[in-house]
C-alpha positions as CSV (number, residue, x, y, z in Angstrom):
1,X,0.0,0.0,0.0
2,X,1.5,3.2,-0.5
3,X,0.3,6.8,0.4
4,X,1.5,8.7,-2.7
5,X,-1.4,11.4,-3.3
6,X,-1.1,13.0,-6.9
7,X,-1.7,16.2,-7.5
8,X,-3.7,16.8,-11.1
9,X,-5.6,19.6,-13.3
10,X,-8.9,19.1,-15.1
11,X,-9.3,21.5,-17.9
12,X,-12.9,23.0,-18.2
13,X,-15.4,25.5,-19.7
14,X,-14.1,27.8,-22.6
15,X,-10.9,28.0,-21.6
16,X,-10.0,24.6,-22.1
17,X,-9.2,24.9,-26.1
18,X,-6.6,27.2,-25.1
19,X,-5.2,25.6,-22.7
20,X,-4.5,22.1,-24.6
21,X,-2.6,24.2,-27.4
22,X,-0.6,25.8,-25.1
23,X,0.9,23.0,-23.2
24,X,1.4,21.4,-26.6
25,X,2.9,24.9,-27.4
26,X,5.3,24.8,-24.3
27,X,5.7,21.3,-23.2
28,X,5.9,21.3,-19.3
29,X,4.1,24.0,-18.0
30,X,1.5,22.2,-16.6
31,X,3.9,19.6,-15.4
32,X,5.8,22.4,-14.0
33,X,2.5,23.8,-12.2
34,X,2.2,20.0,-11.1
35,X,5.7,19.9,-9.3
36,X,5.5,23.5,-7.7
37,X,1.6,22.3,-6.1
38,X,3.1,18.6,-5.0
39,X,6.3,20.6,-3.1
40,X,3.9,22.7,-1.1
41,X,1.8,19.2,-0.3
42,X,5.0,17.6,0.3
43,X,6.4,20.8,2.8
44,X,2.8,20.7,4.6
45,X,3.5,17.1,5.2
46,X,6.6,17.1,6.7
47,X,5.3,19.8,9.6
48,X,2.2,17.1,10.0
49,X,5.2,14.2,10.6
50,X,6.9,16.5,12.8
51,X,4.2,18.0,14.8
52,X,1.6,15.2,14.7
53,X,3.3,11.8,14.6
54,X,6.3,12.5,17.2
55,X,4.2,12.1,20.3
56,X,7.2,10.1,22.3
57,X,9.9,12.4,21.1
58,X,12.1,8.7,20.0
59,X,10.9,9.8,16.3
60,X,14.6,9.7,13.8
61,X,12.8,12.1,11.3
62,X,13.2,9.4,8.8
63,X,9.6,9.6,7.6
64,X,9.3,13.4,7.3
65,X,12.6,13.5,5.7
66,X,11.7,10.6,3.0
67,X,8.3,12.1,1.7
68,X,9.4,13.2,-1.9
69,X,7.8,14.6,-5.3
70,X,8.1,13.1,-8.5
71,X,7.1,14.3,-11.9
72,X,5.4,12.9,-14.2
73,X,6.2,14.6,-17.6
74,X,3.7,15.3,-20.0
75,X,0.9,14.5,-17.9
76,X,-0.1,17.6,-15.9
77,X,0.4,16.1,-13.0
78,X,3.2,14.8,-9.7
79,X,3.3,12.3,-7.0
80,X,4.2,13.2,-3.5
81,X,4.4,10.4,-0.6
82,X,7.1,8.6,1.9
83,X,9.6,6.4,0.9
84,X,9.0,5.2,4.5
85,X,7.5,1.7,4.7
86,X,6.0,2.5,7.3
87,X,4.4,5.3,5.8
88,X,1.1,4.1,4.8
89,X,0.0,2.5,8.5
90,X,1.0,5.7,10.0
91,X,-1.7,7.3,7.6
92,X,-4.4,5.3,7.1
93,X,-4.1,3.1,10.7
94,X,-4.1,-0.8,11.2
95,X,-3.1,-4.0,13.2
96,X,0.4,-5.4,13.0
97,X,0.5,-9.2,13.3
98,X,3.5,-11.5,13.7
99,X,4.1,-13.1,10.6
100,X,7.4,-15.4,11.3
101,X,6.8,-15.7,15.1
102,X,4.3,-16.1,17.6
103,X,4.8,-12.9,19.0
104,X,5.8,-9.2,18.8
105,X,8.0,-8.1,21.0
106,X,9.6,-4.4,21.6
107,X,10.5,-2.3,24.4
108,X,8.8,0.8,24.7
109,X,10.2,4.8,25.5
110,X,10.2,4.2,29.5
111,X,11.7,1.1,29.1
112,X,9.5,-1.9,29.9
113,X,9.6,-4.6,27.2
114,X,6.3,-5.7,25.4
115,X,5.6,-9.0,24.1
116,X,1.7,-9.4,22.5
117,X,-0.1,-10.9,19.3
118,X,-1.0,-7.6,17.9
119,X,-0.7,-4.1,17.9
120,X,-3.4,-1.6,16.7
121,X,-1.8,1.6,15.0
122,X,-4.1,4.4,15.0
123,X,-4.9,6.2,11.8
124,X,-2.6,9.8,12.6
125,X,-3.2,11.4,9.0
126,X,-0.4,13.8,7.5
127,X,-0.8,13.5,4.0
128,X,-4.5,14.1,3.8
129,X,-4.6,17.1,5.8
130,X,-1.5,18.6,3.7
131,X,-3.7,18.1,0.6
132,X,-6.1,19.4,2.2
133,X,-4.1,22.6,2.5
134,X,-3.0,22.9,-0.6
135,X,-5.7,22.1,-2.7
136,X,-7.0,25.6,-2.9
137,X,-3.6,27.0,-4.3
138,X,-3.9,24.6,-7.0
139,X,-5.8,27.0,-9.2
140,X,-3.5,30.1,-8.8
141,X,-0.4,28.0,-9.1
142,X,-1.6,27.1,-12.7
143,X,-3.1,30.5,-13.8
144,X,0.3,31.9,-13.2
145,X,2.1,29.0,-15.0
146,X,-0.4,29.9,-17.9
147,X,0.6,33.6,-17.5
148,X,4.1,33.0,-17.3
149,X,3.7,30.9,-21.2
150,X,1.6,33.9,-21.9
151,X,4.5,36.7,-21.4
């Protein structure tokens, strides 16, 4: 499972003739529009990981610091999630089950060691939210893409 959220245009009423010829026109635009609106989603993100998910203060940063963007040319559009494999459950929640033992065992921040059959990981969402956030810059990030082809 994987958490990667892409970020997209849909072209619509009059304008959308226009638009087509121009990103034909200038290859990139709207890919570039794509990448500048996945950053801001990806940024967003990593203050959610930091001020959301570090609630023992044992977090390494790894799962901030691996949430990355990545283009997707000639489409319009970019991908933004964690490299993390742990990325997803921290998201979206679930149960981790021993798969090779019988059971799990850790030991926790104040030092007491834990052995059980399961362990329920809440859902602590911080790429939704940074969507969330960014979603209604989308827009104004491609209008001034679309100005800047236009200048």
């Amino acid at each position: 499972m994987t958490v990667d959220r892409v970020i997209g245009f849909s072209l619509v009423d009059d304008a959308t003739p226009e638009i087509k010829r121009l990103a034909k026109e200038t290859p990139g635009a709207l890919d570039h529009a794509a990448v500048r609106a996945a950053t801001l989603v990806q940024r967003e993100a990593k203050i959610n990981v930091k001020q959301k998910l570090n609630t023992t203060g044992q977090a390494t940063g790894n799962l901030g610091r691996g949430i990355t963007v990545v283009g997707r040319r000639g489409t319009g559009s970019a991908a933004v999630g964690p490299q993390a494999i742990y990325g997803a459950i921290q998201e979206f929640g679930g149960v981790i089950k021993p798969v090779r033992a019988k059971a799990l065992a850790f030991t926790l921040p104040d030092g007491t060691f834990v052995m059980t059959g399961k362990v329920v990981i809440p859902a602590r969402p911080y790429m939704e939210p940074a969507m969330e956030t960014v979603q209604p810059q989308v827009p104004g990030i491609v209008r001034e893409e679309i100005a800047d082809l236009l200048s």
